[in-house]
C-alpha positions in Angstrom: -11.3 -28.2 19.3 -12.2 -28.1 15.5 -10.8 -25.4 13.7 -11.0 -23.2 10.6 -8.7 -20.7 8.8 -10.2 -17.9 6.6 -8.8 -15.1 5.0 -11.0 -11.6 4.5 -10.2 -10.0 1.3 -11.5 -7.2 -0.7 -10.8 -4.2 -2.4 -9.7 -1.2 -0.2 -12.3 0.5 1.7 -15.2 -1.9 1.5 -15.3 -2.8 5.2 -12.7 -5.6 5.9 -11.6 -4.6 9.0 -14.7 -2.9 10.2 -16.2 -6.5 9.7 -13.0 -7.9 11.4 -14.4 -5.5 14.2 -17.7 -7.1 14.4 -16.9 -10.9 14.2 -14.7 -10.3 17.3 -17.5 -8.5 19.1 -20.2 -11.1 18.4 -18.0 -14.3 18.9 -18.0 -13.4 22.4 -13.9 -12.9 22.7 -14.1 -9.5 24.4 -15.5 -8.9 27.9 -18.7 -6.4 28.1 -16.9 -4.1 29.9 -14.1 -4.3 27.6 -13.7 -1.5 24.9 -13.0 -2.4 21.1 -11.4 0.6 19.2 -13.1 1.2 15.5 -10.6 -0.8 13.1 -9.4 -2.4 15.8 -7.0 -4.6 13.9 -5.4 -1.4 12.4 -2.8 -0.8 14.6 -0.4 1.1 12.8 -0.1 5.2 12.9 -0.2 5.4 9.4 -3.2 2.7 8.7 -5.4 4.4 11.1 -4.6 8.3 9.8 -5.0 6.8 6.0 -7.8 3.9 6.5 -6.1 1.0 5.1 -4.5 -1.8 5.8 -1.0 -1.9 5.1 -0.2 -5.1 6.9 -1.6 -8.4 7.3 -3.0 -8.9 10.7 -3.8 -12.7 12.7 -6.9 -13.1 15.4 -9.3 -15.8 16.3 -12.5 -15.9 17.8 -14.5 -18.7 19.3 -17.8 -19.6 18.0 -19.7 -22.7 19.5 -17.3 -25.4 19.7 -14.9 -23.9 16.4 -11.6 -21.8 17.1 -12.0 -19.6 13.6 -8.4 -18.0 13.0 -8.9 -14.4 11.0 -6.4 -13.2 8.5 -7.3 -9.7 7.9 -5.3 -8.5 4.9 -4.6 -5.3 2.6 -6.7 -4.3 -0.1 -4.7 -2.3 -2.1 -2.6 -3.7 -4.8 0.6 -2.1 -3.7 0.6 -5.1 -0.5 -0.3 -8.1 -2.6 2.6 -9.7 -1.6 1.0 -9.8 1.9 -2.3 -11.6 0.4 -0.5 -14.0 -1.5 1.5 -15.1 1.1 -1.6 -15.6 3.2 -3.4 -17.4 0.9 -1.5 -20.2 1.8 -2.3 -20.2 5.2 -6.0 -20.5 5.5 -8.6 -23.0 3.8 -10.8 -20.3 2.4 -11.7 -16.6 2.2 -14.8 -14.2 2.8 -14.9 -12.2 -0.1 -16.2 -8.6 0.4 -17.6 -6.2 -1.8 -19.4 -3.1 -1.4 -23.4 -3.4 -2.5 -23.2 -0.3 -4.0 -19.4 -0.2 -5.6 -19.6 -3.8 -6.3 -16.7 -5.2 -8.2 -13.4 -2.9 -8.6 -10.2 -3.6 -10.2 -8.3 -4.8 -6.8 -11.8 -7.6 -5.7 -10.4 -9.1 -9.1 -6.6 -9.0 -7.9 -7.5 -10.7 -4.4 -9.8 -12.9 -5.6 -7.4 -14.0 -8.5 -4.8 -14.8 -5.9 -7.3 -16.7 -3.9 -8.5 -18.6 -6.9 -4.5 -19.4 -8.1 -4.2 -20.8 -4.3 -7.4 -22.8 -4.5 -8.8 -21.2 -1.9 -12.6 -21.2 -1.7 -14.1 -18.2 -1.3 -18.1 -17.2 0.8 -18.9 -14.1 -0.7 -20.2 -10.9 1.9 -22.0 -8.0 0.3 -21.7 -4.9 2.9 -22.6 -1.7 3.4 -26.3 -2.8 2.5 -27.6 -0.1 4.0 -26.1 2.5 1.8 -28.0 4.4 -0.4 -28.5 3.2 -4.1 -27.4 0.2 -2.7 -27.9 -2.9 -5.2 -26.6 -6.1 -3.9 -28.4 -8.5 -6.6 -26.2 -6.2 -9.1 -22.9 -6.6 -7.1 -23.6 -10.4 -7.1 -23.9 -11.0 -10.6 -20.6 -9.0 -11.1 -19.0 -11.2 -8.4 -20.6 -14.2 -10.4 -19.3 -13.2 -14.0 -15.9 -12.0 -12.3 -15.4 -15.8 -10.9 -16.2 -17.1 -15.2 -14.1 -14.4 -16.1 -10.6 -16.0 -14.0 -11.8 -19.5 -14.8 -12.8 -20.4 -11.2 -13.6 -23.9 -11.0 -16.9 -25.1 -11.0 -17.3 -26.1 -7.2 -16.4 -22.2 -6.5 -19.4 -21.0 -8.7 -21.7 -22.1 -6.7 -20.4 -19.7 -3.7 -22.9 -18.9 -0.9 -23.8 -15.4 0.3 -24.2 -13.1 3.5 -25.2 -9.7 3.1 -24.1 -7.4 6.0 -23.8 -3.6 7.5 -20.9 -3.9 9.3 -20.9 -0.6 10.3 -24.4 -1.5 12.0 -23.2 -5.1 13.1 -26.1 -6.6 11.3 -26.2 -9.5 8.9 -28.5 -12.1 7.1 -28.8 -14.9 4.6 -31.6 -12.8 2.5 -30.5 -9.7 0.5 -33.4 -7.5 1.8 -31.7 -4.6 3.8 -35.1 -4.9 6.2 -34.2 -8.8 6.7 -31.2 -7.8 8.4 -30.9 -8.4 12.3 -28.0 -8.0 14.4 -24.5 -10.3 15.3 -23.0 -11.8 12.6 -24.1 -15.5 13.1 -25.1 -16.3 9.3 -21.1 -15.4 8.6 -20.0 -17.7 11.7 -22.5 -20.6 10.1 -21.0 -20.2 6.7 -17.3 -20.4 7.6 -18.2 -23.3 9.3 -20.3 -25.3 7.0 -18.9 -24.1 3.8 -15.1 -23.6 4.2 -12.9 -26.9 4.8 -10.9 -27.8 8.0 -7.4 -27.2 7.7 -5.7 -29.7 5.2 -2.8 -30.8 7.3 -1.3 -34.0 8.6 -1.6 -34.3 12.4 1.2 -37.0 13.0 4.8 -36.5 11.4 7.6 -34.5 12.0 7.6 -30.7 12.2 7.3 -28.5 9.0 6.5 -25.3 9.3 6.8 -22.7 6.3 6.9 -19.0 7.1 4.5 -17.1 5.4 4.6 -13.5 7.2 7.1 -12.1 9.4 6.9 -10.2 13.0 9.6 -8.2 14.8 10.4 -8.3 18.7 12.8 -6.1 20.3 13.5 -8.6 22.9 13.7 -11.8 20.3 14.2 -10.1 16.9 12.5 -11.4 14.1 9.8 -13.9 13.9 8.1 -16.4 11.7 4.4 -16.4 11.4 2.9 -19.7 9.5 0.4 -22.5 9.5 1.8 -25.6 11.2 1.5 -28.0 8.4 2.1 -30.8 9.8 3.3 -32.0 13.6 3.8 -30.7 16.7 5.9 -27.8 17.9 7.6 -27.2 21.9 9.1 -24.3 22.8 12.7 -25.4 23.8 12.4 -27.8 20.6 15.5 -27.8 18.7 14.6 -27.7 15.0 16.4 -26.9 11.7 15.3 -24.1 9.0 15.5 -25.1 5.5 16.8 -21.9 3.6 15.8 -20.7 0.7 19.2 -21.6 -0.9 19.5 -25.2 -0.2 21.3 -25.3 2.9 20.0 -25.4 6.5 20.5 -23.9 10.0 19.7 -25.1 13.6 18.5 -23.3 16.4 16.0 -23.6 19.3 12.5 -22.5 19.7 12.7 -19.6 22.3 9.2 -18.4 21.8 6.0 -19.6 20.5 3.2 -16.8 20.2 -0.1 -18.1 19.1 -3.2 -14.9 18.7 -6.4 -14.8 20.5 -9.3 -12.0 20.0 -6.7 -9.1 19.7 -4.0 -10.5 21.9 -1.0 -12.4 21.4 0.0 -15.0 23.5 2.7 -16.8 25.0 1.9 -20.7 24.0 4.1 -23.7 25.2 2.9 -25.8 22.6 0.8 -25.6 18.8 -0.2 -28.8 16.8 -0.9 -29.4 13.0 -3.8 -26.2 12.0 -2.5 -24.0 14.0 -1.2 -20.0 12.9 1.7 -19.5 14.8 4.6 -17.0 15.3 7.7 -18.8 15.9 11.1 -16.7 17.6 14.3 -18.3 17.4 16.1 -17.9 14.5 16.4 -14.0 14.1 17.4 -14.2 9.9 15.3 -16.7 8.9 13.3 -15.5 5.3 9.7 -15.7 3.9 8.9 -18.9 2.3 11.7 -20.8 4.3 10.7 -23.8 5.9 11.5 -25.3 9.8 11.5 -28.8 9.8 12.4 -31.7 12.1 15.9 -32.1 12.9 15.8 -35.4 11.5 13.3 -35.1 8.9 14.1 -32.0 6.9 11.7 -31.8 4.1 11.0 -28.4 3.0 7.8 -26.7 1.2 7.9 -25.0 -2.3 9.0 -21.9 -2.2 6.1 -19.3 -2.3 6.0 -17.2 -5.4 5.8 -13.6 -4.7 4.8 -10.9 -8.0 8.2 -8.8 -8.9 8.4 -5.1 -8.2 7.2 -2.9 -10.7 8.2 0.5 -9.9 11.5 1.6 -8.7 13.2 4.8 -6.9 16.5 6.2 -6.1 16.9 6.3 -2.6 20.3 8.6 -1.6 21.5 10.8 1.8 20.9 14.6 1.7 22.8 16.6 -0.1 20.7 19.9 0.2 22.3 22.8 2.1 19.9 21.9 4.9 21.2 18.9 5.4 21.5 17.7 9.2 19.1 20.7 10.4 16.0 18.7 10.7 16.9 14.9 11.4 18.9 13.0 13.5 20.0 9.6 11.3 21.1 11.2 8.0 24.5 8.9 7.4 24.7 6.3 4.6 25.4 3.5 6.9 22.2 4.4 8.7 19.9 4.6 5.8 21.2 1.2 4.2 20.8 -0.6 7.8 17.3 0.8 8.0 16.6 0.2 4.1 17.8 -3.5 4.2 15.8 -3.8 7.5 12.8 -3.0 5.7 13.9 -5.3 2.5 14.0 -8.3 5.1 10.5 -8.0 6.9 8.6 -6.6 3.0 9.3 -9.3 0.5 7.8 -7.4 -2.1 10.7 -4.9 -1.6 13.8 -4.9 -3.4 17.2 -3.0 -2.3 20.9 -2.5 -4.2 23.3 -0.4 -3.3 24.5 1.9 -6.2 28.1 1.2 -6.9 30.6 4.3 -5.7 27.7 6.3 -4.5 25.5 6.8 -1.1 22.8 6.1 -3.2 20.0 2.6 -3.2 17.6 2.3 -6.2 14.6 0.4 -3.9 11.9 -1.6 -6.0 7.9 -2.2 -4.9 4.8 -2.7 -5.9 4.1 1.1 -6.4 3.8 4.6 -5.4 2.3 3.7 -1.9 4.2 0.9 -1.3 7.0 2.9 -1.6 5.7 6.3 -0.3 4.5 3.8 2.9 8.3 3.3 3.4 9.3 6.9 3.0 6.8 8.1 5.4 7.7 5.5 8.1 11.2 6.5 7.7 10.7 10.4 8.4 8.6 9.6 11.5 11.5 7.4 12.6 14.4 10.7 12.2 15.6 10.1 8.8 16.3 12.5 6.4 17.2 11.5 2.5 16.6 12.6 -0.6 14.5 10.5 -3.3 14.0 10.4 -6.9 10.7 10.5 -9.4 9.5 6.8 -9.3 10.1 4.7 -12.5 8.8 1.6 -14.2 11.4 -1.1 -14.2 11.5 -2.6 -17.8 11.8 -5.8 -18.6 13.1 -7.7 -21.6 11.0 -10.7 -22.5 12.5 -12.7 -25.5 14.9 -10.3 -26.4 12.1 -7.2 -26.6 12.1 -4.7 -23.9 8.7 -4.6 -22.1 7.0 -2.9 -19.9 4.3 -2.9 -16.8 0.4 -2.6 -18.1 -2.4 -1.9 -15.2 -6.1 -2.2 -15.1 -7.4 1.2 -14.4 -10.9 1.8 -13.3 -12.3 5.1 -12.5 -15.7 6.7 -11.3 -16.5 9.9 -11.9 -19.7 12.6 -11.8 -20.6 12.7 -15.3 -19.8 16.5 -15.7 -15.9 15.5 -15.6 -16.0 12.7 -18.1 -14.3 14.6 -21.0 -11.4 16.0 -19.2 -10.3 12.9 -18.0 -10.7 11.2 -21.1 -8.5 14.0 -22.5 -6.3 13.5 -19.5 -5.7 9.6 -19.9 -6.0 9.8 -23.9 -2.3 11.8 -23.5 -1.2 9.0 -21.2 -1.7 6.1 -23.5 -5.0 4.8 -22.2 -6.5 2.2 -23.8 -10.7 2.4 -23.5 -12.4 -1.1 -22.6 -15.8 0.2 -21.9 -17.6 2.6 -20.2 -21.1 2.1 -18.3 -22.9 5.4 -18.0 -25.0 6.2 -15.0 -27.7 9.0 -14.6 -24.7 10.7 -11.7 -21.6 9.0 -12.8 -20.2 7.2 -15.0 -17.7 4.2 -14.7 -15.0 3.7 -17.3 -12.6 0.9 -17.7 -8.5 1.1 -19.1 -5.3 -0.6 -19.6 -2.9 1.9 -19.4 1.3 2.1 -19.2 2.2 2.1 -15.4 4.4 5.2 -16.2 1.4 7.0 -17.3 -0.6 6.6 -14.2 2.9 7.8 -12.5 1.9 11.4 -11.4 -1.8 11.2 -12.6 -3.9 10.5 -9.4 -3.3 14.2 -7.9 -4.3 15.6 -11.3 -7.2 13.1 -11.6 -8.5 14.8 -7.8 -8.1 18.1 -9.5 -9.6 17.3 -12.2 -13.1 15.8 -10.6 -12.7 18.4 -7.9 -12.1 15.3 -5.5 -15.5 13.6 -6.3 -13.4 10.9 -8.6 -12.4 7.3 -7.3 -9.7 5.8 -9.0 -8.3 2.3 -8.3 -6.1 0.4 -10.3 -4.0 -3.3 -10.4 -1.0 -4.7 -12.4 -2.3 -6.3 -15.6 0.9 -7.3 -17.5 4.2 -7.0 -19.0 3.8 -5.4 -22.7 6.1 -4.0 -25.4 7.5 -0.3 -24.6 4.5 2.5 -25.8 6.2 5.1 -28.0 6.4 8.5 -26.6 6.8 10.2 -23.6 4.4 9.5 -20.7 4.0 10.8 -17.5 6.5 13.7 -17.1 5.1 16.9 -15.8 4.1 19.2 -18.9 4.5 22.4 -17.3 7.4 24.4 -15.8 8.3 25.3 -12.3 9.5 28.4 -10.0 12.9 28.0 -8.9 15.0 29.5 -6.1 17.7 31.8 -6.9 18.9 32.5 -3.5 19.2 30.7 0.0 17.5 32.7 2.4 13.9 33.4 4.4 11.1 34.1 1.7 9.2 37.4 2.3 6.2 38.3 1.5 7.4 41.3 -0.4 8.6 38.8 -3.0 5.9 36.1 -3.0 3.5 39.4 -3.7 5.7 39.7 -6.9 6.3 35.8 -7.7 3.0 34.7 -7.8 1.5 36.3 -10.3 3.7 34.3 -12.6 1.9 30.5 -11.1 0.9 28.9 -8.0 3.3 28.9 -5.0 3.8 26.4 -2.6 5.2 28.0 0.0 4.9 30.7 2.7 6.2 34.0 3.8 9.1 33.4 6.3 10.1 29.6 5.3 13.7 29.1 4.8 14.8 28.6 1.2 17.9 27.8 -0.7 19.0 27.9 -4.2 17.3 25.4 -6.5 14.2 24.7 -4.6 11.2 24.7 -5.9 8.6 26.9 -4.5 6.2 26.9 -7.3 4.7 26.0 -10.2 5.0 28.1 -13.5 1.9 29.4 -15.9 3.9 28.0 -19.2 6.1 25.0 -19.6 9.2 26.2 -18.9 11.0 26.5 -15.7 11.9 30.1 -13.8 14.2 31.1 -11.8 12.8 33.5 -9.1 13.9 35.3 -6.4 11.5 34.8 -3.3 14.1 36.1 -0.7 14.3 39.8 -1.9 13.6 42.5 0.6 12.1 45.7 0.1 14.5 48.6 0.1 13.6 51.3 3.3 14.1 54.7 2.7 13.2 57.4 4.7 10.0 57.9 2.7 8.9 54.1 3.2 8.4 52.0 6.5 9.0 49.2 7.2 5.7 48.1 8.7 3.9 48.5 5.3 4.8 44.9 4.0 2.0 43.7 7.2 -0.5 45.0 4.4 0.4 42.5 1.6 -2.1 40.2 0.7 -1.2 37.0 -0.8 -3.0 33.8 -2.1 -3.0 30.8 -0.4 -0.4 28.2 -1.2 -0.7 25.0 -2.8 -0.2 22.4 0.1 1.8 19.8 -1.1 1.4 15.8 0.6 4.3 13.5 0.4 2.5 11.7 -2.1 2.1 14.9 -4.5 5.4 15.9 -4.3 6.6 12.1 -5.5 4.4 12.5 -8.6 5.0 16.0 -9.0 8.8 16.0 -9.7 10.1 15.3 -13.0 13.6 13.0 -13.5 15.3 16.0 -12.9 14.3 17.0 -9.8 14.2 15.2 -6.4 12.1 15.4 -3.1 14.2 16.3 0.0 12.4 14.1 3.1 13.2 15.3 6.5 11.1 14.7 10.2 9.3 18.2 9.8 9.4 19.0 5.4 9.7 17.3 2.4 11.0 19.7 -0.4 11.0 19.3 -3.9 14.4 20.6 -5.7 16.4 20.5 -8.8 19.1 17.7 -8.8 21.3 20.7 -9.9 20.8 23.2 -7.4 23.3 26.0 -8.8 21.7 28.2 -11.1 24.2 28.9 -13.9 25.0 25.2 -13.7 21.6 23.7 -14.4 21.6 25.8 -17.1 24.6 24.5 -18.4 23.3 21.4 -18.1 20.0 21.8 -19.8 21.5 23.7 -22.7 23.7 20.0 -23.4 20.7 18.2 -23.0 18.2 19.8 -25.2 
């Protein structure tokens, strides 16, 4: 059977694997009686709750006498290393982008990795039928973004579909009233316009793996293209490590994918995109070869982390209440776990400490991990995200992003202020009659901490996206810390309402009447730019003139409801967020009072 292998990238939320959804549905790989789930492919908790794709995900469909192999993969910068990996592993790649966004700063990062892998790209404008919709616009910006990272000529003359994949209807003309349903003008491009796989049939084995899986019964497994040869389950075969030296072992699974379903194969040839269980340590970018014909791939180049955190066990009072795998042991299995599957992740242990300083791509990366681990029973403790600096001949330098943002036009001066104090540099700015769209590089340490002030800012009418740019000489000044103060616990106890009532005209609070509290949490946020110390715990005095039940009268203000995320770009390098199954709670790394003070005085 012929055979083609295409990636679908794009920037995050314009439709990838809603139009995953419908080129399973129209190829004819799922029964009529047979339910599809919306976003299908998204399979984990925390990709359906948020809408993204975290991880890259393998199908295929059939269409006429082609198997077509899918790679859907993430569009947010933070899992890049996932797209680069995949890149190559297919022969080309339907790039999608939204006919009314059209291009945003993460279309360029995809397509840059697909142009770097020389992978040619069928462009799909979707969401055709929105409103203000302007898909002639959004391909000229594709155009001028393939010119603008020197895409070679063959690639400029890319062809296009234009699709609803919401509505499951597609079309070669960019008329939203041409459309008609099924996605055939997609199937007919991949197949006329994107090469068969370029691999050698005859040979011995090799085999590079690209992604990695994990089995309970068979540990983990190595997904890759088959890139040249045959490979048998019960084969015996050796893995060329990353280091130079190699390991045996025998083939004891061989999964290939099919519509939404993996399956047990006996047997996968040169083309094929296979998951391979065997060897339960073997790495990303290591090769399986041949016994007698080792002859490993390059190694694939993955981007260095950018942002790092300090990972450490609990050390707040509460410690042990809430979770059930809180010891240092268990956190460093689970973190270099984690480290082994992610390649993008780094992890070092701290020397003399139950502390790990973890590196990523960025805040979600990172806050991905954290959130999985919390839903899994761990409690830890985690510091305020920071750039990692490098030194590039001999001057200390650090990361530079692309920022992009969208915004109603009444908002445009207080962000400007906002981004002005990070050390934004303006590009350019495109003014609408609603919005206007305005272009930055800015320090990655000044975008630390901004999004939640940026939804406050628009009143959540904002879209923001942004992409690693570069490494740049240190900006002067200090960017990204929290300019005002907080409200800090004086005493361990349950909160009252009593003493919220007389808190909270001094800030926002963040928590509620009858939460447990200890000393040095934070349960609010200041009016000025110093920090408080409050007592929240305090109890009204009864007399025999005052009841009891009068505090049931006390009206309070709603508190501000603080996400994961928030919290991790809340906190200042003093403080810390305390994760648990059930909280996360944002303290001071000194929780006794007359200590931090101490402290602060010495460090002034």
């Amino acid at each position: 059977m012929k055979m083609r292998n295409v990636a679908i990238i794009a920037h995050v939320d314009h439709g990838k694997t809603t139009l995953v959804n419908q080129l399973l549905k129209c190829s004819g790989t799922f029964r009529e009686n047979e339910k599809l789930e919306d976003r299908a492919m998204d399979s984990n908790a925390i990709e359906r709750e948020r809408g993204i794709t975290i991880l890259a995900k393998t199908t295929s469909v059939k269409y006429n006498d082609y198997k077509i192999n899918i790679l859907d993969t993430p569009g947010h910068a933070d899992f890049g290393g996932e797209v680069e990996r995949i890149m190559h592993m297919v022969d080309g790649c339907l790039l999608l982008v939204d006919a009314f966004e059209g291009t945003m700063p993460q279309t360029r990062f995809v397509l840059k990795k697909a142009i770097e892998a020389n992978v040619k790209p069928v462009v799909v404008i979707n969401k055709i039928d929105r409103a203000n919709a302007n898909p002639q616009k959004a391909v000229d910006e594709v155009l001028n973004l393939f010119i603008e990272l020197g895409a070679p000529d063959e690639f400029l003359d890319f062809k296009v579909a234009y699709t609803s994949a919401l509505n499951g209807t597609s079309s070669l003309d960019p008329s939203p009233s041409m459309q008609k349903p099924g996605m055939d003008p997609i199937f007919d491009l991949i197949v006329k316009e994107i090469p068969e796989p370029k691999v050698q049939e005859e040979g011995p084995l090799q085999l590079q793996c690209a992604l990695s899986d994990y089995n309970d019964y068979v540990g983990r497994m190595a997904i890759g293209r088959i890139q040249r040869g045959t490979i048998k389950v019960g084969q015996t075969v050796t893995c060329a490590r990353l280091d130079g030296s190699t390991k045996q072992f025998k083939i004891l699974k061989l999964i290939g994918y099919y519509g939404l379903k993996k399956v047990e194969i006996e047997e996968a040839s040169a083309g094929e995109i296979v998951a391979v269980a065997g060897l339960p340590d073997i790495n990303i970018g290591e090769t399986i070869c041949d016994n007698g014909a080792i002859d490993p791939l390059p190694p694939l180049h993955i981007d260095e982390p950018t942002l790092q955190m300090t990972f450490g066990t609990n050390s707040s009072p509460f410690s042990g209440k809430d979770g059930k795998l809180l010891t240092a042991r268990q956190i460093e299995d689970r973190l270099f776990k984690e480290a082994q599957k992610d390649v993008s992740l780094k992890v070092s242990r701290v020397p003399n400490s139950e502390t790990w300083i973890v590196s990523g791509r960025g805040e979600l990366h990172l806050g991905i991990l954290i959130e999985n681990m919390r839903r899994e029973g761990y409690e830890l403790e985690v510091s305020r995200p920071q750039v990692i600096i490098k030194e590039i001949d001999g001057q200390k330098c650090e990361p530079y992003e692309d920022l992009s943002v969208e915004i109603p036009n009444d908002f445009v001066g207080d962000v400007m202020t906002s981004l002005g104090s990070r050390d934004a540099e303006l590009i350019d700015m495109d003014a609408g009659d609603v919005n206007t769209k305005i272009n930055y590089i800015i320090p990655s340490r000044g975008l630390i901490g901004f999004v939640t002030n940026f939804l406050t800012l628009t009143k959540g009418y904002g879209i923001i996206a942004h992409t690693f740019r570069e490494y740049r000489p240190i900006a002067t000044g200090k960017i990204g810390e929290r300019q005002i103060g907080v409200l800090v616990a004086t005493e361990t106890g349950q909160s009252t309402p009593y003493a919220i009532q007389h808190v909270e005209e001094r800030g926002v609070m963040f928590i509620y009447p009858g939460e447990q509290i200890y000393e040095g949490m934070i349960v609010g946020e200041n009016k000025y730019d110093t920090d408080l110390s409050v007592n929240v715990c305090q109890t009204k005095n009864l007399t025999n003139q005052r009841s009891a039940n009068k505090d049931q009268t006390v009206v309070l203000k709603s508190p501000r409801k603080m996400t994961l995320e928030a919290c991790l770009d809340y906190i200042n390098s003093d403080e810390l967020v305390e994760v648990t199954p059930n909280y996360f709670r944002m303290r001071k790394r000194i929780l006794n009072d007359a200590q931090r003070k101490k402290w602060e005085a010495r460090n002034k």
